[in-house]
C-alpha positions as CSV (number, residue, x, y, z in Angstrom):
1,X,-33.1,-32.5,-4.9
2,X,-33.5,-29.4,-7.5
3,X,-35.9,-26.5,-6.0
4,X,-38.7,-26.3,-8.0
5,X,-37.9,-23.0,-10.8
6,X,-40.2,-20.8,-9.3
7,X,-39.3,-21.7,-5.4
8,X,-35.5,-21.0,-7.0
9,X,-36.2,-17.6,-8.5
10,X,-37.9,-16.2,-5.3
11,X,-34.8,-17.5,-3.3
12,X,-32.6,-15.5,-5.4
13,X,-34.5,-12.5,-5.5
14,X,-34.9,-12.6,-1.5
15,X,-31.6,-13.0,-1.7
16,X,-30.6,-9.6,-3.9
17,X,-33.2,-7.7,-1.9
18,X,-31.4,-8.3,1.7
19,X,-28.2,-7.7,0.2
20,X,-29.5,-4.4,-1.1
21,X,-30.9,-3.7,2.2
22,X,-27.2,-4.8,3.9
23,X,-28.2,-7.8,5.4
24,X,-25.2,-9.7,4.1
25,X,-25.1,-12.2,6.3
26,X,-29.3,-13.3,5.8
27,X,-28.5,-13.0,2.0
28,X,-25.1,-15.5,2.2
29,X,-26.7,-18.0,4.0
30,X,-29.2,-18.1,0.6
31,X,-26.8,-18.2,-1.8
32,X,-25.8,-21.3,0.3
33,X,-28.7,-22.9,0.3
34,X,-29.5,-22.2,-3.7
35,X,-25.4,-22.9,-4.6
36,X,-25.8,-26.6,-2.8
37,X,-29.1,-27.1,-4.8
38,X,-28.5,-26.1,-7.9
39,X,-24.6,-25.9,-9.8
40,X,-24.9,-22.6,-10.9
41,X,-21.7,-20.0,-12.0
42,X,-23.8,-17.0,-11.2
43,X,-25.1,-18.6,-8.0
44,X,-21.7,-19.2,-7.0
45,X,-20.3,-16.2,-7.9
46,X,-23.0,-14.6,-5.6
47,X,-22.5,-16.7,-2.9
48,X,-18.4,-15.7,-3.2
49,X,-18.9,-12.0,-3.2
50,X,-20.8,-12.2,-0.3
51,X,-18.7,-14.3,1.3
52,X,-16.0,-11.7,0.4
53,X,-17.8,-8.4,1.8
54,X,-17.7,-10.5,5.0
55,X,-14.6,-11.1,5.6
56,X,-15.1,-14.7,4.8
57,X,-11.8,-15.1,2.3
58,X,-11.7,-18.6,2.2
59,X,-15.6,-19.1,1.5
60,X,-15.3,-16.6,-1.3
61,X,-12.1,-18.4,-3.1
62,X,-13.7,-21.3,-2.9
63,X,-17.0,-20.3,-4.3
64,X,-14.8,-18.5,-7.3
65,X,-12.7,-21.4,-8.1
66,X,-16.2,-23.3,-8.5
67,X,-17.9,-20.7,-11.0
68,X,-14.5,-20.5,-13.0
69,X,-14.7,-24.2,-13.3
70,X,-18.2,-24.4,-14.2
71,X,-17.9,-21.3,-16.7
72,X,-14.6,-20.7,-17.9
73,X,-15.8,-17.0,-19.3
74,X,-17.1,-15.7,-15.8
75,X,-14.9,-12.7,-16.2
76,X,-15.8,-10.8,-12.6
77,X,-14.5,-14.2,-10.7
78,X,-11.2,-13.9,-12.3
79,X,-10.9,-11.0,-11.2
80,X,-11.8,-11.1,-7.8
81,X,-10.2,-13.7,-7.5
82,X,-6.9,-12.2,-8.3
83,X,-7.7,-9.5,-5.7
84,X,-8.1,-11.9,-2.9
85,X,-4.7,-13.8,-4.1
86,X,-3.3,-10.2,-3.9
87,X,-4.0,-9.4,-0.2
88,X,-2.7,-12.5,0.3
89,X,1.0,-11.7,-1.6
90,X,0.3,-14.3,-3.7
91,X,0.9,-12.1,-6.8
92,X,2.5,-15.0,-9.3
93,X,-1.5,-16.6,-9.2
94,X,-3.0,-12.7,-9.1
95,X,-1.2,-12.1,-12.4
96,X,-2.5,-15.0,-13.9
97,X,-5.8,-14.7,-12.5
98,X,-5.9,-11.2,-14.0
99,X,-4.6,-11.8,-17.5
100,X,-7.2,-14.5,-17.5
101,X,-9.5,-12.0,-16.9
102,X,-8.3,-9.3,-19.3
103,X,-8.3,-11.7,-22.2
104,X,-12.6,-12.2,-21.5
105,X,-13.4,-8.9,-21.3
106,X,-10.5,-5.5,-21.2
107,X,-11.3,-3.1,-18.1
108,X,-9.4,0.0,-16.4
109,X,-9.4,-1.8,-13.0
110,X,-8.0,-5.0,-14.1
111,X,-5.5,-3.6,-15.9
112,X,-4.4,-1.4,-13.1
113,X,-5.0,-4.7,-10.5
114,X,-2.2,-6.4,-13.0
115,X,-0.1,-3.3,-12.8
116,X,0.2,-3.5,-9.2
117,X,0.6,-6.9,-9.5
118,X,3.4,-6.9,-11.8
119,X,5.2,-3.7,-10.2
120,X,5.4,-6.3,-6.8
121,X,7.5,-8.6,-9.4
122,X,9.7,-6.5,-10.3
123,X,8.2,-6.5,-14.1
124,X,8.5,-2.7,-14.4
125,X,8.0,-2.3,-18.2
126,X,4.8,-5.1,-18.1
127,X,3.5,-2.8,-15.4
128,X,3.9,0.1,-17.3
129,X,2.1,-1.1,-20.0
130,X,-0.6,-2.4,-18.1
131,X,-1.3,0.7,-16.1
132,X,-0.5,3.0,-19.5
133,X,-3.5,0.8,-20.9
134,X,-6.2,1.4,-17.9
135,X,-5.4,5.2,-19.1
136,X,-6.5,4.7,-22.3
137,X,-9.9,3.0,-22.1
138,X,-11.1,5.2,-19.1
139,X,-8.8,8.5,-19.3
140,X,-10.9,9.4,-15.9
141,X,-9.1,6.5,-13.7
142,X,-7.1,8.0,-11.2
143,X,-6.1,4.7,-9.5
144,X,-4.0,4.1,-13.1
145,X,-2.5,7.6,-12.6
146,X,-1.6,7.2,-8.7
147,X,0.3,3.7,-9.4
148,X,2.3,5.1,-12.8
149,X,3.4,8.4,-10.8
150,X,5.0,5.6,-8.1
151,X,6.0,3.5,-10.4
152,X,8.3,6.3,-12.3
153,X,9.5,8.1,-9.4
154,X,12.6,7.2,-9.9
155,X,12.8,6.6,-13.7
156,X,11.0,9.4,-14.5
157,X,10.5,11.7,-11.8
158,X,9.5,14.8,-14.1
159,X,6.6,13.0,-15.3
160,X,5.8,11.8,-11.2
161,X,4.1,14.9,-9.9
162,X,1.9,15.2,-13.5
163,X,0.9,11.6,-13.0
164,X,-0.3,12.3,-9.8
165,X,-2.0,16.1,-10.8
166,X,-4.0,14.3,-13.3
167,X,-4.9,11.8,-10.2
168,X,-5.4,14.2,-8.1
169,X,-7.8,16.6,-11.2
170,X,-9.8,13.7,-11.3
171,X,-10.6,12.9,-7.8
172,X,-9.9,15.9,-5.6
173,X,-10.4,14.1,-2.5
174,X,-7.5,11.4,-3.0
175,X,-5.5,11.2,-0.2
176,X,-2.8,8.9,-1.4
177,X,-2.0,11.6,-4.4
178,X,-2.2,14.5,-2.7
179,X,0.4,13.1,0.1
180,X,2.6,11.8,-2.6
181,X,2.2,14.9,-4.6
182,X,3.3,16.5,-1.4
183,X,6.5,14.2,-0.5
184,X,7.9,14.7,-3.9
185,X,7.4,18.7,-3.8
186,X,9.2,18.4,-0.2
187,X,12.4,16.7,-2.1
188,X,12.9,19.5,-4.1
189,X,11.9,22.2,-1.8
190,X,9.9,22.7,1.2
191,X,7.5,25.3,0.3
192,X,3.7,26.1,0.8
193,X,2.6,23.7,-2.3
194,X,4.5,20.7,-0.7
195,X,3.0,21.8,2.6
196,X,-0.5,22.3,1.3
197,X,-0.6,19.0,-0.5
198,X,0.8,17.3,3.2
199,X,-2.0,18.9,4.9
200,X,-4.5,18.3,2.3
201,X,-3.6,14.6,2.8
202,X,-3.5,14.8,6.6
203,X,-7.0,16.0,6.5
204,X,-8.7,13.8,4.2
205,X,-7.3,10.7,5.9
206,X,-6.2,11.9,9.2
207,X,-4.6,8.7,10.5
208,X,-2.4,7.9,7.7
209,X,0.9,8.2,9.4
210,X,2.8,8.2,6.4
211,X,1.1,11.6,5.8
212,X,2.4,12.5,9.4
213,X,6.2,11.2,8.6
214,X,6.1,13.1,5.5
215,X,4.8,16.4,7.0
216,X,7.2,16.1,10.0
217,X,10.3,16.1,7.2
218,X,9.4,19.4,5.7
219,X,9.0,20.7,8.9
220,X,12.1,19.5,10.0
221,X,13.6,20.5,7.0
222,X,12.1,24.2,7.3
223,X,13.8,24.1,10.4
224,X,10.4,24.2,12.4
225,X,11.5,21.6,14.6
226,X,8.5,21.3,17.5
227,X,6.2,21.3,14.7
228,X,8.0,18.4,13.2
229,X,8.5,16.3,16.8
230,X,4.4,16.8,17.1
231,X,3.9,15.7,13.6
232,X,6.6,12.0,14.5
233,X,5.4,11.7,17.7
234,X,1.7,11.8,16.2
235,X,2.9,9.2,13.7
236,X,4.2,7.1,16.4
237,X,1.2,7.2,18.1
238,X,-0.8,5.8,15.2
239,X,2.0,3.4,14.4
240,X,3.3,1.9,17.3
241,X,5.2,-1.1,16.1
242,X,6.7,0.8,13.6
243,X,10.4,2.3,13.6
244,X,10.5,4.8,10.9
245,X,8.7,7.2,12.8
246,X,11.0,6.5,15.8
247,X,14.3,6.5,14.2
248,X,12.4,10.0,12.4
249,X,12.4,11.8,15.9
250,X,15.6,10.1,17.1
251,X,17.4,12.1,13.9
252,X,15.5,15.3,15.5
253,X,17.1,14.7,18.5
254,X,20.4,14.0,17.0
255,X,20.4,17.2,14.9
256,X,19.9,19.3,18.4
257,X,22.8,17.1,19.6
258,X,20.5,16.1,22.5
259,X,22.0,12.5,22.5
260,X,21.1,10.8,25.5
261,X,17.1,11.3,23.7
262,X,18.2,10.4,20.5
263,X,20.4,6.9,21.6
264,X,17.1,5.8,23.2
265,X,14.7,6.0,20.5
266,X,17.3,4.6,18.3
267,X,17.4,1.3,20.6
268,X,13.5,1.6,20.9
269,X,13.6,1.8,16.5
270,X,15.9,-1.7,16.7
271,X,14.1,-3.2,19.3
272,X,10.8,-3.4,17.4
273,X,13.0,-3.9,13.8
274,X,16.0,-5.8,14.7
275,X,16.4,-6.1,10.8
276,X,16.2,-2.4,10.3
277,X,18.9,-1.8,8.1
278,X,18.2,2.0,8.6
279,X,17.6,2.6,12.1
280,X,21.0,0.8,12.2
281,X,23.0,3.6,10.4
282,X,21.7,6.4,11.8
283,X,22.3,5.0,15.3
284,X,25.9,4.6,14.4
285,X,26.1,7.6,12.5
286,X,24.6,9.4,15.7
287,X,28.0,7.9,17.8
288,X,30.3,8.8,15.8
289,X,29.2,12.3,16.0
290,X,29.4,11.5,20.0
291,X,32.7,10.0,19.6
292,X,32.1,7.2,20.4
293,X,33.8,5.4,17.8
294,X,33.6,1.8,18.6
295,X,30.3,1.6,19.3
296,X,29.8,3.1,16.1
297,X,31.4,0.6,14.2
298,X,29.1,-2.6,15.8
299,X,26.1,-0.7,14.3
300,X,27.3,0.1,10.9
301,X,28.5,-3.3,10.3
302,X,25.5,-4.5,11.5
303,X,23.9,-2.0,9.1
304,X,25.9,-3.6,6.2
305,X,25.4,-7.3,7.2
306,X,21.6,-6.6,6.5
307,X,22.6,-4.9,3.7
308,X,25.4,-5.5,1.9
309,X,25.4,-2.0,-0.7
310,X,24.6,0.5,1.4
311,X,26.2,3.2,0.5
312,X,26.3,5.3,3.2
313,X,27.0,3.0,5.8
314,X,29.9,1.6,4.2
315,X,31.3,5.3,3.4
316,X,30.6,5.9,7.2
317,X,32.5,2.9,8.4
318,X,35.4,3.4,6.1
319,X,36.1,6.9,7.4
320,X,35.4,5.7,11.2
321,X,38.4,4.5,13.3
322,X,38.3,1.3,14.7
């Protein structure tokens, strides 16, 4: 049985008012109550972004899927929708949710949303469309900026580091930028703006450790090298089932020719990512510098069984005996 109107609209604004106090949980159980008594798109879509801010993912999809159905124009359920499908990897359904939403009503963050979306495809020049066209309605969205500089690192890597200024111009306090801002300074030299950007990063989000990893590369790189084992060993720390940052302080170790330190991390890297195709190389790159030459070869083929065109494994093994 329907709520009476007026018994409905007190509900609902009970319901607002302890979600603008934070008391999501009072407030979902509401929306609940008012979505089971009355079919309502905006009810639902209430009920599923409270759902959502508690965790509960499931709830919230469901609640979505029922406004869409019963109001095919509800714009904001599209797109959270294809945020939740997102987190989830599901990014086939995300990019249709998100063109869905784009076609009701055109906004920076769907666009960008798509972007990422299509950049996890593989559809590079969609995704550069997408993410150019978040720039142009709102010249101020940095999240646009931040996903083109990644996205062109390697196609256009001049225009990289002004992507992620103009990120960075925008929001000073974005840590992501600033660190990749940093990491691509670091490739070309190691200097105080590479540095500064690292640190600026580190700071702002201090338990990122990709921040740590790439700090402890200019460092190694600068030839600062306890600096740079603090900075790895830090990133471990925050990261333990993680091998980069271990197979990061076993090549340390291997530079100083300290091998019986270096050989263990390396089997501590593989341990944790058997699959690693990395941590696989450098371990047999590591024993041929020792000499030994047959061990070597085990972990460079195993290197190149993971992956077939890897470059530097295969040159490796070809000039190793054995």
């Amino acid at each position: 049985m329907n709520l009476p109107n007026h018994r409905h609209e007190d509900r609902f604004a009970l319901a607002e008012a302890l979600e603008e106090r934070g008391e999501h949980a009072k407030a979902l159980q509401i929306w609940r109550k008012l979505a089971l008594d009355k079919a309502d798109p905006e009810i639902l879509l209430r009920q599923a972004q409270s759902a959502e801010k508690l965790g509960y993912l499931e709830e919230a999809e469901e609640a979505y899927r029922a406004a869409i159905h019963l109001d095919g124009s509800l714009s904001p359920a599209y797109l959270a929708l294809g945020s939740i499908l997102m987190d989830r990897g599901d990014f086939e359904g995300a990019t249709k949710l998100l063109s869905s939403s784009l076609t009701l009503e055109k906004s920076p963050i769907a666009y960008t949303m798509l972007g990422v979306a299509l950049i996890s495809l593989g559809r590079t020049e969609e995704a550069i469309e997408s993410l150019t066209a978040a720039t142009k309605i709102d010249p101020s969205y940095e999240e646009a900026y931040f996903n083109l500089a990644l996205l062109k690192q390697k196609s256009d890597p001049d225009s990289a580091p002004v992507l992620l200024n103009k990120a960075i111009e925008r929001d000073p306090d974005y840590a992501d930028a600033h660190r990749e801002l940093g990491w691509l300074l670091n490739e070309k030299e190691p200097g105080a703006l590479a540095e500064y950007h690292l640190r600026r990063a580190i700071e702002l989000k201090p338990n990122d450790s990709w921040g740590r990893i790439y700090l402890g590369n200019l460092l190694f790189k600068r030839g600062d090298i306890s600096s740079a084992i603090a900075e790895f060993k830090m990133a471990i720390t925050m990261a333990p089932g993680w091998a980069l940052p271990i197979y990061s302080l076993a090549n340390i170790f291997e530079s100083q020719e300290l091998w019986e330190k270096a050989e263990e991390l390396y089997k501590e890297a593989l341990i944790l990512e058997p699959g690693n195709a990395i941590a696989h190389m450098n371990f047999g790159r590591m024993l041929k510098k020792r000499g030994d030459l047959a061990r070597a070869v085990v972990q460079l083929r195993a290197a190149l069984e993971i992956d077939p065109n890897y470059r530097e494994a295969a040159q490796l093994l070809a000039d190793t005996p054995g």
